[in-house]
C-alpha positions in Angstrom: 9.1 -32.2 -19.8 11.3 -31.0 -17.2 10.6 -27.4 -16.3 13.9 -25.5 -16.7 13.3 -22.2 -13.8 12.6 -22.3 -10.1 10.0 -20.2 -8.5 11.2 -19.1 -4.6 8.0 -20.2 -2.9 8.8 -18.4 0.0 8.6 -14.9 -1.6 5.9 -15.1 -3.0 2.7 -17.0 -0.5 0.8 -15.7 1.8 0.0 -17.0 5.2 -3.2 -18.6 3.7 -0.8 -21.6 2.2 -0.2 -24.8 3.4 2.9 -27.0 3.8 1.5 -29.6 1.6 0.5 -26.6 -0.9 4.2 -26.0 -1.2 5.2 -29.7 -1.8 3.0 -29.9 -4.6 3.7 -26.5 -5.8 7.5 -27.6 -5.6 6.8 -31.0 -7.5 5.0 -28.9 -10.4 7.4 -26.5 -11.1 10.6 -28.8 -10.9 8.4 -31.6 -13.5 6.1 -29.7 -15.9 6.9 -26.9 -18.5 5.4 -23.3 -18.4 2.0 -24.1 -20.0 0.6 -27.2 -18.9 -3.4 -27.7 -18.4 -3.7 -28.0 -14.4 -7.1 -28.9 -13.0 -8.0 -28.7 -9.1 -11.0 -30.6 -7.7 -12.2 -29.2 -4.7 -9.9 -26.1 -4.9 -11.2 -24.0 -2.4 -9.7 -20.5 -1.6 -7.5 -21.2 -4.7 -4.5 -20.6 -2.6 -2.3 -22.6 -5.4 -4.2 -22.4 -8.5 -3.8 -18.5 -7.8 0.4 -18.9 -7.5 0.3 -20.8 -10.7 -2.1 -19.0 -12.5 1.4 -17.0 -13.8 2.8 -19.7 -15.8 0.5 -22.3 -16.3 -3.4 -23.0 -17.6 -4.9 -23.4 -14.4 -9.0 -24.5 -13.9 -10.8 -25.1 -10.8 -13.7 -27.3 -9.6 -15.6 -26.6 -6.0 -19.0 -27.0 -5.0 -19.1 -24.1 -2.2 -20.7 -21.1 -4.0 -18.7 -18.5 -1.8 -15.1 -20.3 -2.4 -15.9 -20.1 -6.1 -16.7 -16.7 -6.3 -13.7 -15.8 -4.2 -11.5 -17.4 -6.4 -12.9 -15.9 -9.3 -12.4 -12.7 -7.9 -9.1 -13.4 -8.3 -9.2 -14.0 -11.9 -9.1 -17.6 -12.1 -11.6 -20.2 -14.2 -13.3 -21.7 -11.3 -16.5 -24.0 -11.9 -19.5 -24.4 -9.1 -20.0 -28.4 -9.4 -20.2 -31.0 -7.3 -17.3 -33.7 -8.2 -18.7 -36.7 -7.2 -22.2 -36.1 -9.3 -21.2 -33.8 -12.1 -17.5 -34.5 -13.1 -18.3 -37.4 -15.7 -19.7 -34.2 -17.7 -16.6 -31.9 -17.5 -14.8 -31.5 -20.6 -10.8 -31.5 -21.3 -7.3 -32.9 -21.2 -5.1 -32.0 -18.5 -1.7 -32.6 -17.5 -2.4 -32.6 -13.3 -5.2 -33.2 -11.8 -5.0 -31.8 -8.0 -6.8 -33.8 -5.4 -5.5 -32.0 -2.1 -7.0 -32.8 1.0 -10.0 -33.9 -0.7 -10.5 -37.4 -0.6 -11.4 -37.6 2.5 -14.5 -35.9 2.8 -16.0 -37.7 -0.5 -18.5 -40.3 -0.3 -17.7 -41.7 -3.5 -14.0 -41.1 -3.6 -13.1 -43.9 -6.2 -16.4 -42.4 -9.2 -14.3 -39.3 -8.7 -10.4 -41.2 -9.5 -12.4 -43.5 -12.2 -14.1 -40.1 -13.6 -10.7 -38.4 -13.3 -9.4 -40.8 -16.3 -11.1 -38.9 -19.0 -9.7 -35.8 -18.1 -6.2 -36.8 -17.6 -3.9 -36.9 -20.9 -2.2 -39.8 -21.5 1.4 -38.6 -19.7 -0.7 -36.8 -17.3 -0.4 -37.5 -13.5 -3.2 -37.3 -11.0 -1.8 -35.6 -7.3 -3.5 -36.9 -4.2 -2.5 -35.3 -0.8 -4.9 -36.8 2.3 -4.4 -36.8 6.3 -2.6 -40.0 7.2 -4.7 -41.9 9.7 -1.5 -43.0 12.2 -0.4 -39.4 12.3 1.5 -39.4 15.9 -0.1 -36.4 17.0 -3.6 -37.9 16.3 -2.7 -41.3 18.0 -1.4 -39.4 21.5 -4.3 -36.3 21.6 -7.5 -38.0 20.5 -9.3 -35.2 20.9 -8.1 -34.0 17.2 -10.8 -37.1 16.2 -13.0 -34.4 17.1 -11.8 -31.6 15.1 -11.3 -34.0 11.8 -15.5 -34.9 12.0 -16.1 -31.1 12.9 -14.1 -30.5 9.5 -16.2 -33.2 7.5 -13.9 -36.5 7.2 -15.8 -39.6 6.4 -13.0 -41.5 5.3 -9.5 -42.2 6.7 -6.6 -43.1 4.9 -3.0 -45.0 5.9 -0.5 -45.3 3.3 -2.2 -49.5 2.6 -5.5 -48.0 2.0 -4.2 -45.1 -0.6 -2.4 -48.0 -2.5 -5.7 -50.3 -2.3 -8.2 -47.8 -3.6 -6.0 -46.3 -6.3 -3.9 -49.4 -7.7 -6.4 -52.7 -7.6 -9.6 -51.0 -7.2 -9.1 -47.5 -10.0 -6.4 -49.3 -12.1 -3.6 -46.7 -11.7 0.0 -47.0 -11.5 1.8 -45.5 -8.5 4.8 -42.9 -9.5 5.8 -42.3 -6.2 4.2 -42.2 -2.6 6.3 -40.0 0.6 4.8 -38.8 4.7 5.2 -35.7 4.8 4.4 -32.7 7.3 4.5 -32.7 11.3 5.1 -35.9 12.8 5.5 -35.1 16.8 2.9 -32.7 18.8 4.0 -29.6 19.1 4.0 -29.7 23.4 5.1 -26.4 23.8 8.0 -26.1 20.9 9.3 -29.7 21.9 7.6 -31.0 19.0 9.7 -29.0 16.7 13.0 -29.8 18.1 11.8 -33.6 17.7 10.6 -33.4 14.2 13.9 -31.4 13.2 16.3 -34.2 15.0 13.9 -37.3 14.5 11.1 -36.6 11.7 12.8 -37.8 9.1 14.2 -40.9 10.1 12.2 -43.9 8.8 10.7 -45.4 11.9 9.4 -42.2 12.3 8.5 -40.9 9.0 5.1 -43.5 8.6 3.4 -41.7 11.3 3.8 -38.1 9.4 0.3 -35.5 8.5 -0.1 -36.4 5.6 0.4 -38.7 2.3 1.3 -37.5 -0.7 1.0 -40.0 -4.1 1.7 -38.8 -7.5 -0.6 -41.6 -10.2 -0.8 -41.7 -13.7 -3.3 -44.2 -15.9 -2.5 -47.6 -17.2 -3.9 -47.4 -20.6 
């Protein structure tokens, strides 16, 4: 069900958010009714679950001990688990599952999408956001290889390997799939004159942050 009010993003985030935390928050708002059962894996400082908490049933899963108690400090259900070993034992139906910037530190990425089925209500949708691996910036400044095994990435993603793992290998069906974020380096401000007059034009768009994809089960 369509949701019928708009929440001004904007107004009401901190610094702490993310672009692609906005996208997603966007897409939620504008597609689900006050209400639905939202589940995060891997939901860290709780940055979104905490701006939806307001008008939706919002759980989180993380496996860092600190990050869980921050986030319930705010007031939010938070669990201490570890995804790829304990999810199979979680209980519940939700309507989103959140996997933001996740996937790519999992060593089992595809237990956790095939576990994610038995949580996921039958018109539910599963939300993947992950780095895209041809990202320009990363392709010109190779030094950011550095900073993505610093921040624990063991997998890499372009927009073929998203479709592989989740379509043939996990059996879902692909609602929609868009780049999104940065495309040019920022070189001293250039970068955003670039992305404003060139980032969204197609031949461009492919070598954007990120990859957003938006699944939903088969059965």
């Amino acid at each position: 069900m369509k949701a019928k009010y708009k929440v001004k993003y904007e107004e009401a985030v901190s610094n702490y958010y993310q672009e692609y935390e906005k996208e997603v928050h966007d897409y939620i708002i504008n597609n689900f009714a006050k209400g639905a059962l939202i589940l995060e894996l891997g939901s860290g400082r709780c940055n979104l679950l905490e701006l939806l908490d307001e008008d939706y049933n919002v759980t989180g899963i993380d496996n860092n001990f600190p990050l869980v108690n921050y986030g319930r400090k705010k007031g939010l259900t938070i669990f201490n688990r570890d995804i790829e070993k304990d999810l199979k034992d979680f209980h519940g139906l939700y309507d989103i599952i959140l996997i933001l910037q996740v996937l790519e530190h999992l060593e089992q990425p595809m237990k956790v999408l095939e576990d994610c089925k038995k949580l996921l209500k039958k018109s539910g949708k599963v939300i993947i956001s992950v780095p895209n691996v041809h990202f320009l910036t990363r392709i010109i400044n190779t030094s950011l290889y550095i900073d993505e095994y610093l921040s624990g990435h063991i997998n890499a993603y372009d927009r073929t390997q998203l479709k592989t793992i989740t379509e043939k290998y996990c059996d879902y069906k692909i609602d929609k799939m868009f780049f999104s974020g940065q495309v040019f380096p920022n070189m001293k401000g250039l970068g955003k004159i670039l992305d404003k007059t060139l980032g969204s034009l197609r031949i461009f768009k492919r070598f954007s942050r990120r990859i957003t994809c938006i699944i939903s089960s088969k059965d």
